[in-house]
C-alpha positions in Angstrom: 66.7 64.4 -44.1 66.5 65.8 -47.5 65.2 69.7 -48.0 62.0 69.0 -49.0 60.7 67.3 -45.9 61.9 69.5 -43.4 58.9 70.6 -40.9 58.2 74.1 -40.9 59.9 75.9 -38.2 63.0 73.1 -37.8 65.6 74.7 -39.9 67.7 76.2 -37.2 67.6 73.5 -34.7 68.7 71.4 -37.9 71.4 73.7 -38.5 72.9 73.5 -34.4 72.5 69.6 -34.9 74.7 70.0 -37.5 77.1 71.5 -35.4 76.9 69.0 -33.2 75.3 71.1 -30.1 72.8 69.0 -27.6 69.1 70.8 -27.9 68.3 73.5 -25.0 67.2 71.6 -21.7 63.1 72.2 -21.5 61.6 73.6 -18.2 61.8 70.6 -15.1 58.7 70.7 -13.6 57.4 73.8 -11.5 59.3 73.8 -8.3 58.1 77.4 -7.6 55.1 79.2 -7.0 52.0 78.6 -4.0 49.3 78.0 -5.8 46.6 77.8 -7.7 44.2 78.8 -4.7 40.4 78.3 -4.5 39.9 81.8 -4.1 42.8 84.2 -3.6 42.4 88.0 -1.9 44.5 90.5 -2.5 43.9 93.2 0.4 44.2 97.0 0.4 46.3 97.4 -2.7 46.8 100.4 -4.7 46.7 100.1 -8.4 48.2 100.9 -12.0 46.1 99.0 -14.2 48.5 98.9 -17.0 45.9 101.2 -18.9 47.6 104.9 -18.2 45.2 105.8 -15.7 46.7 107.2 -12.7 46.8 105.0 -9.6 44.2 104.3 -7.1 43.6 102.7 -3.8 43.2 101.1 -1.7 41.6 98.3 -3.3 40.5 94.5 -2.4 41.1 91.8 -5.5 39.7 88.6 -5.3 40.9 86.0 -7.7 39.2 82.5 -8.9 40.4 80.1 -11.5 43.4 82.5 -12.3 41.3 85.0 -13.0 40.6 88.5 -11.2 37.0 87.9 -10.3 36.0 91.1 -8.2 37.6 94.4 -7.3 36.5 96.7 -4.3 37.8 100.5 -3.1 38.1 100.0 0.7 39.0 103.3 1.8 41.0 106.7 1.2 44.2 106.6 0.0 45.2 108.5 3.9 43.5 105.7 5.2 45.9 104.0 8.6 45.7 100.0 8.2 43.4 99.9 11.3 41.6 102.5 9.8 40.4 100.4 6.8 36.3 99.9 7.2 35.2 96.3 7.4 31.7 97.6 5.3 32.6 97.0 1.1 35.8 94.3 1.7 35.6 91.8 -0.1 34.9 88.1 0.9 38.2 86.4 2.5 39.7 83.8 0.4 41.9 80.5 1.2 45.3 82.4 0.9 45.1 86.2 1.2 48.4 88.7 0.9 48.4 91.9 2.7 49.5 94.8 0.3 48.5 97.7 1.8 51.2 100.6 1.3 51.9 98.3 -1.9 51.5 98.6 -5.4 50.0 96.0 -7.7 49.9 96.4 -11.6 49.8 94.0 -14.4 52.2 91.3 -15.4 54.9 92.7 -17.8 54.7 91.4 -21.5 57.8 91.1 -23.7 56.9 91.3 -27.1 61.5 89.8 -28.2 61.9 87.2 -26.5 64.4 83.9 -27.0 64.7 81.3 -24.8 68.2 80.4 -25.2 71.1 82.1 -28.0 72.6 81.1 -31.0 75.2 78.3 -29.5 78.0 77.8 -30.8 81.2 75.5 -31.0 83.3 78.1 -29.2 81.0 78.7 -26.1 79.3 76.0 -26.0 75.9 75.1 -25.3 72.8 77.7 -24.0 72.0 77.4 -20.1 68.6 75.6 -19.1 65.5 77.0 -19.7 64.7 77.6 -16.0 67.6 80.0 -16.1 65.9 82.1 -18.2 62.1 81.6 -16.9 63.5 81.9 -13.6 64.6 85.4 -14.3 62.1 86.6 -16.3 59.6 85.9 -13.9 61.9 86.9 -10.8 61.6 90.5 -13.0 58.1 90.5 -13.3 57.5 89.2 -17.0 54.7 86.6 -17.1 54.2 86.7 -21.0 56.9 86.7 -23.8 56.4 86.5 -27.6 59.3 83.9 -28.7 60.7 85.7 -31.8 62.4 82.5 -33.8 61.8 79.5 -31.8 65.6 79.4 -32.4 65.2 75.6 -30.4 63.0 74.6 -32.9 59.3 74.7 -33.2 58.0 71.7 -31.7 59.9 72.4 -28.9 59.2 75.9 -28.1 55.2 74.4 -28.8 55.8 71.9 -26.1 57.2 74.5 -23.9 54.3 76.9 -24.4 52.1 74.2 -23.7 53.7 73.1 -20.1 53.5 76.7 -19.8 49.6 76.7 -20.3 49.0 74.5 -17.6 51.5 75.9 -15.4 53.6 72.1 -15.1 56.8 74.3 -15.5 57.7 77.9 -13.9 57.5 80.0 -16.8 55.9 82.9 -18.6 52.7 82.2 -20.9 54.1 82.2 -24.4 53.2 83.0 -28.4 55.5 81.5 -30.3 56.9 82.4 -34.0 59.1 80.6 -36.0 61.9 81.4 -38.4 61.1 82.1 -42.1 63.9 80.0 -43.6 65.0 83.0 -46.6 67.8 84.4 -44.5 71.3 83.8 -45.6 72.8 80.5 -47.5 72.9 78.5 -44.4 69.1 78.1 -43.9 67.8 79.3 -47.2 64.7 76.9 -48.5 62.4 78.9 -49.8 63.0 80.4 -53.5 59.9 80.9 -54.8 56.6 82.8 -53.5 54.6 79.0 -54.1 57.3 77.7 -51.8 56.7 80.8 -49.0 53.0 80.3 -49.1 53.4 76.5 -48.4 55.6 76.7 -45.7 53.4 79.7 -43.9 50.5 77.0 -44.3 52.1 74.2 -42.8 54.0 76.5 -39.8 49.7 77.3 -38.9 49.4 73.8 -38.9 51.9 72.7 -36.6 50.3 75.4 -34.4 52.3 78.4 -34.5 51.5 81.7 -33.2 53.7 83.3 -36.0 56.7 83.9 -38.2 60.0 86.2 -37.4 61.4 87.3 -41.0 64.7 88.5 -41.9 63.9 90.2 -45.2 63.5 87.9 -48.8 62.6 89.3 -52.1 60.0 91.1 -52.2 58.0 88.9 -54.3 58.4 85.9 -51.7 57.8 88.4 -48.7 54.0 89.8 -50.2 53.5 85.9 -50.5 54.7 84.8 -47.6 52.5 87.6 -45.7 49.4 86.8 -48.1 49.5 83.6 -46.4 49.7 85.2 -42.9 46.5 87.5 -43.3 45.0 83.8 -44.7 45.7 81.8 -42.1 45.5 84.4 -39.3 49.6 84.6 -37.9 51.5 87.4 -36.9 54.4 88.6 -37.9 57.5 90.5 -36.7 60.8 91.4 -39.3 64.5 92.5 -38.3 65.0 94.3 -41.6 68.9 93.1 -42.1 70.7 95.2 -44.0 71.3 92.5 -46.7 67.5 92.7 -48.0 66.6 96.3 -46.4 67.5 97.5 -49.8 64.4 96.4 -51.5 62.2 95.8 -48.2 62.1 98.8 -45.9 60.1 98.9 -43.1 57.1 101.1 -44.7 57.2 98.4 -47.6 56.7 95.3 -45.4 54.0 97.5 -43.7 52.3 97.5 -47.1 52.2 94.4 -47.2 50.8 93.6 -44.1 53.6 93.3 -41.4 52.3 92.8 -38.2 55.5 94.7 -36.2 59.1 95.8 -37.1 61.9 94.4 -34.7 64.6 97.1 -33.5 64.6 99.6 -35.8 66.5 98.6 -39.0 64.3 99.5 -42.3 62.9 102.3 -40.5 66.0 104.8 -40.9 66.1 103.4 -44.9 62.0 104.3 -45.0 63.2 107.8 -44.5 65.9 108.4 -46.8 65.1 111.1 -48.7 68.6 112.2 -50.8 69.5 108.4 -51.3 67.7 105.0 -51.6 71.1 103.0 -50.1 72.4 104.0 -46.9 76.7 105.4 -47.2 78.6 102.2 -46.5 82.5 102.5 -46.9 84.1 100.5 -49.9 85.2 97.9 -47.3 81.9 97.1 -46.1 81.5 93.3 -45.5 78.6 92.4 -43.8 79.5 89.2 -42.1 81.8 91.3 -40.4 80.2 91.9 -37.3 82.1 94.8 -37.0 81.3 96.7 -39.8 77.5 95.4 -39.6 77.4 97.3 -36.8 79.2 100.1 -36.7 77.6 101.5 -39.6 74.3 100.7 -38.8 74.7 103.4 -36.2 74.9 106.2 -39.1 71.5 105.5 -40.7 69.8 107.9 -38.9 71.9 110.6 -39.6 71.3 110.2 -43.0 67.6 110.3 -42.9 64.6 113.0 -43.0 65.0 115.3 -39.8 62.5 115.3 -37.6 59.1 117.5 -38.6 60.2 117.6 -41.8 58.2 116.7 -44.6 59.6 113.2 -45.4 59.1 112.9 -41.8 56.0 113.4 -41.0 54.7 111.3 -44.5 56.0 108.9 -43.5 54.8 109.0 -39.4 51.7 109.7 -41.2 51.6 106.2 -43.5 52.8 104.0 -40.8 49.9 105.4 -38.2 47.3 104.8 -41.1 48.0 101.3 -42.0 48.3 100.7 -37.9 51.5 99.5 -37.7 53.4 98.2 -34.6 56.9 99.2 -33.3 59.0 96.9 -31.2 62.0 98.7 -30.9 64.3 96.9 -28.2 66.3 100.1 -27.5 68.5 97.5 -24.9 69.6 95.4 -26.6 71.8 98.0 -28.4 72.6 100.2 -25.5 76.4 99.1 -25.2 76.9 100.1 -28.4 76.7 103.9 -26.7 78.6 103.0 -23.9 80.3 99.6 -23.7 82.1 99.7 -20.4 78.9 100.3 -18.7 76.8 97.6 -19.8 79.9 95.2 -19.9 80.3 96.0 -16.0 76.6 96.4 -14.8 76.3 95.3 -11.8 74.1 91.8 -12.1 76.8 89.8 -14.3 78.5 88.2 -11.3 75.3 86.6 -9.5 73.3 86.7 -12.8 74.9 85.5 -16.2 75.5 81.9 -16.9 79.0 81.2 -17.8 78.4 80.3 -21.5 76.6 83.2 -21.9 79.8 85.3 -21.2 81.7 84.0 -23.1 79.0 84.5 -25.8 79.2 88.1 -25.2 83.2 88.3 -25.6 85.3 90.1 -28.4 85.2 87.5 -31.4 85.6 87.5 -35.0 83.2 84.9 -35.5 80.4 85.8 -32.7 77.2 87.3 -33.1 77.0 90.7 -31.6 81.1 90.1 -30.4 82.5 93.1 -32.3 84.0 94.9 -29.4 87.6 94.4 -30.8 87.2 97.5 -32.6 85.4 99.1 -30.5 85.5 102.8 -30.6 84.6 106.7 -28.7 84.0 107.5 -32.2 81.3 104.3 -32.9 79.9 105.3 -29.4 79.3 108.4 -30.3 77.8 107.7 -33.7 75.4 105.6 -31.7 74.4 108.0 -29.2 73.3 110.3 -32.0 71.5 107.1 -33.8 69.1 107.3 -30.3 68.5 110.5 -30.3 66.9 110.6 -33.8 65.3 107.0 -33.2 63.6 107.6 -29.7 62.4 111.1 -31.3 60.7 108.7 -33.7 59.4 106.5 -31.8 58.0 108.8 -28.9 56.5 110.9 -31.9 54.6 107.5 -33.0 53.5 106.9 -29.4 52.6 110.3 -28.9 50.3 110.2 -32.0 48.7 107.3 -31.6 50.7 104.1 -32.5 51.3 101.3 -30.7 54.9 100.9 -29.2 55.9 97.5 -27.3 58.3 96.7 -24.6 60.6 93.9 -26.0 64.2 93.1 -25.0 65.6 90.6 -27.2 67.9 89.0 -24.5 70.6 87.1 -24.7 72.9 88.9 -26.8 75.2 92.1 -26.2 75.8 92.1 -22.6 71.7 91.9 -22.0 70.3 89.3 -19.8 67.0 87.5 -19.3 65.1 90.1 -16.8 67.3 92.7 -16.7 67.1 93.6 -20.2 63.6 94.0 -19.8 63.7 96.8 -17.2 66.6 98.4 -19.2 64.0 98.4 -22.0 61.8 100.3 -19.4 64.3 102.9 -18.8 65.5 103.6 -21.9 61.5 104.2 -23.1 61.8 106.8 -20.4 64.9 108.2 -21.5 62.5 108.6 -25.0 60.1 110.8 -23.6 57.7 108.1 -22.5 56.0 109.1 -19.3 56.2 106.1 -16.3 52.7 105.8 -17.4 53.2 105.7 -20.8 56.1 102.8 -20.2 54.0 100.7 -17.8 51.3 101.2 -20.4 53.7 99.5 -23.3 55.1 96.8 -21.1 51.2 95.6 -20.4 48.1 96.3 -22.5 50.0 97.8 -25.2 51.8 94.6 -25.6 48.9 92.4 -25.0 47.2 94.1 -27.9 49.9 93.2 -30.5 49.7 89.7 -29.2 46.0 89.5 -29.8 45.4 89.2 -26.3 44.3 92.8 -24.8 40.9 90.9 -23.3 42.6 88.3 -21.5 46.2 90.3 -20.1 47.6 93.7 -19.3 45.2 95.0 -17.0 44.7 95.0 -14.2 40.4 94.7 -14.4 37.7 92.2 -13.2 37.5 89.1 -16.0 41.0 89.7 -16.9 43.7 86.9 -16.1 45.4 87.1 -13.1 48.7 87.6 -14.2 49.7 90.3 -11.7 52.8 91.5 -9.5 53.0 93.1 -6.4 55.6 95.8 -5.7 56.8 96.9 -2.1 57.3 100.3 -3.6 55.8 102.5 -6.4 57.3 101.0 -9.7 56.6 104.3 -11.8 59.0 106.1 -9.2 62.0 104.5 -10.1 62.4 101.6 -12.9 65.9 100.7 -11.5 64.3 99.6 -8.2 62.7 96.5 -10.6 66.1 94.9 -11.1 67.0 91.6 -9.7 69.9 93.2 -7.6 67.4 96.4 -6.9 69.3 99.6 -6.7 71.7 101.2 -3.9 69.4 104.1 -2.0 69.9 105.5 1.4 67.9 104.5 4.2 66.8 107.7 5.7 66.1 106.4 9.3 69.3 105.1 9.6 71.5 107.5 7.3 73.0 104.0 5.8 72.7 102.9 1.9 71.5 99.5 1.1 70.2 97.8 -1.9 66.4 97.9 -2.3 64.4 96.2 -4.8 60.2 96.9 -5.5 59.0 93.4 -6.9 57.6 91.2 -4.0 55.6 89.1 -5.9 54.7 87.6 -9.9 51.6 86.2 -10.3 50.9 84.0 -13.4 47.6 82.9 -13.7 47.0 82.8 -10.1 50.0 81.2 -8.8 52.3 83.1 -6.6 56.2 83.5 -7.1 58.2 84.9 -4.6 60.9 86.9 -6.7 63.8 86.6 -4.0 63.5 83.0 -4.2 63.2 82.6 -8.0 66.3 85.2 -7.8 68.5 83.1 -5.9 67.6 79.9 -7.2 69.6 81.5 -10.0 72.2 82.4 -8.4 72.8 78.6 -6.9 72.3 77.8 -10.6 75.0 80.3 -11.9 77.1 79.2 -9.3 77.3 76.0 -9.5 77.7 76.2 -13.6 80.5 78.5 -13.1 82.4 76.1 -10.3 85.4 73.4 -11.7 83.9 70.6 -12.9 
């Protein structure tokens, strides 16, 4: 297949084929799940409705057609069970779940998502696509914004579509596609004629999107020219290769939709320099030093309040930009024995995926050879000056996203999105404030805050329920849950929140979906 002809969107998949690695198995169809009912009641519940308001409760939630259809208070929040007044429930329904003492918010949105990592040769293939929508909705995420489409763009369509009508257990989906100006290996677009053509024909094939890298800036404007046009979204991870000429703030000005982790950002605040201090030995295909200096940007930015500072908090509010900063996937960076031994990889990570994850010369993210206290310390104060950023943002206004960017750097599918949760916390985000950003925060960069993230009557029932109050604890939303002590018997035990994901009306039990992965795991870990 020459250049010319290849579709929009296909240039990576084209790339693994010439590798010789099989495409990602699709979603086998849904297994999972009770439902849709005819009408579906969801008794006595109290509620965060993913707005920031407080919760309340008790409350009755009917749901018809996977949507929430009426909402009822049915008592005082001191109210016993058999206390509960029969006047103001709602109508009964053909499957009904008791939640009183429970907690039901929205469905959790992440705005980085992959289904699947950049096989290659050395590891092998990517683990099935159930893996991952198994644990993604076994951690209560029933909407992901595929950043890359890294399996190609008919596929991830297809995918989205099975998705849509619920013939596969997986998360609804917006799907973006690669912009092919990234490094020689998919390079095809050199001129801003050529950026603006493929943009048109990637809204053709149906795309929700594009995920850039950086390009000139020239190609860029065009390239996002055509996104305004055609009405796509955008998202860039500002590498460090084009973050010269493209900071965040610039790509803002030209219309970015969002900016992935937090590369350009630091750059966008330089004030004694315009290029960032790398050593004279600085190669960046060496994963090493690619990311071992990225943790000294920060350092050699504005400090925060200071003028530089607030301009430039100041510009990105006013041209309403969007943050997605995927704190997680970085977090072993600042301590790499800790994420490398959390306590999920045993049950939880597919065996390829290890080895993905493993010191390598040639491995993305795999640059723990070197590995230092000095590079973890470099890193810790990189967050500090980040989250101060970002919390600032939030604080004043601008719209912060949950994403988690799995896959890569000891993260899993799941997992990585409550780590994401914590680590917003760790910020200065109030509970509130991070359920808020995992929900209609998240909806709204999607385009979708009338349809998901609340928890209101006309909205999509995409819900979860949660045996215990999720804003208490985000650890207790892990697959494995968290080790407490049980204070009526004086013995410690592992307890977990989520009960229950609802996607569009359909009910998942999580400790099912949970250990369907770990027969899964299991089994692709055995001898052949």
């Amino acid at each position: 297949m020459s250049e010319a002809v290849i579709p929009a969107g296909e240039e990576y998949p084209r790339l693994l084929n010439q590798r010789g690695l099989p495409p990602v198995q699709g979603g086998t169809p849904r297994d999972r799940g009770e439902g849709p009912f005819k009408r579906l009641v969801l008794r006595a519940a109290t509620v965060l409705d993913g707005t920031g308001a407080p919760p309340w409760g008790p409350v009755d939630i009917a749901i018809e057609h996977g949507r929430i259809v009426q909402m009822a208070g049915v008592g005082s929040p001191l109210s016993r069970r058999e206390d509960l007044s029969p006047i103001g429930r709602l109508p009964g329904g053909d499957h009904e779940i008791d939640c009183f003492g429970k907690f039901v918010t929205p469905g959790f949105v992440d705005c980085h998502a992959h289904i699947g990592w950049p096989a290659h040769a050395e590891v092998g293939e990517s683990a099935p696509a159930d893996y991952i929508y198994k644990l993604w909705l076994a951690h209560g995420v029933t909407t992901v914004r595929e950043m890359g489409s890294i399996n190609g763009l008919g596929w991830s369509l297809e995918q989205k579509r099975r998705s849509a009508s619920n013939a596969i257990a997986a998360p609804r989906m917006q799907v973006h596609a690669y912009f092919p100006a990234v490094n020689d290996m998919l390079k095809t677009i050199f001129t801003p004629a050529q950026a603006k053509d493929w943009v048109y024909r990637l809204k053709d094939r149906g795309a929700d999107g594009v995920k850039f890298f950086g390009a000139s800036p020239a190609i860029m404007r065009a390239a996002l020219e055509a996104c305004a046009e055609v009405g796509l979204r955008s998202g860039c991870h500002h590498a460090q290769q084009a973050v010269t000429s493209l900071t965040a703030m610039t790509s803002a000005r030209m219309g970015l939709t969002s900016a992935e982790h937090y590369y350009g950002l630091p750059e966008a605040l330089f004030e004694d320099r315009t290029i960032q201090d790398y050593p004279s030995d600085y190669n960046y295909a060496n994963e090493y030093h690619r990311f071992a200096t990225a943790g000294r940007t920060f350092m050699q930015s504005a400090r925060p309040g200071s003028a530089k500072w607030n301009a430039v908090m100041d510009e990105f509010l006013e041209l309403g930009f969007s943050f997605v900063p995927t704190f997680g996937i970085y977090d072993a960076n600042r301590d790499l024995m800790r994420a490398r031994q959390a306590d999920w990889h045993a049950d939880y990570t597919w065996k390829n995926l290890w080895k993905f994850f493993q010191p390598s010369a040639t491995g993305h993210g795999a640059y723990w050879y070197r590995w230092s206290t000095a590079n973890e310390v470099e890193w810790k104060q990189n967050y500090q000056l980040w989250m101060a950023f970002i919390n600032e943002f939030k604080n004043r206004g601008g719209r912060v996203c949950v994403g988690s960017d799995s896959g890569f750097i000891f993260q899993i599918y799941g997992f990585g999105f409550v780590r994401e949760l914590e680590l917003l916390q760790e910020a200065g985000f109030h509970p509130l404030e991070v359920l808020r950003a995992a929900t209609s925060v998240g909806a709204s960069l999607m385009g979708l805050e009338d349809e998901i993230g609340r928890v209101e009557t006309g909205y999509r029932a995409d819900l979860l329920i949660h045996e215990q109050n999720p804003l208490s604890d985000f650890k207790l939303l892990y697959g494995t849950g968290a080790l407490r002590l049980d204070e009526r018997t004086g013995q410690t035990g592992w307890q977990r929140a989520l009960q229950y994901t609802i996607k569009d009306g359909i009910v998942f039990d999580t400790a099912q979906l949970l250990a369907d992965v770990r027969q899964m795991v299991a089994q692709n870990a055995a001898p052949a």
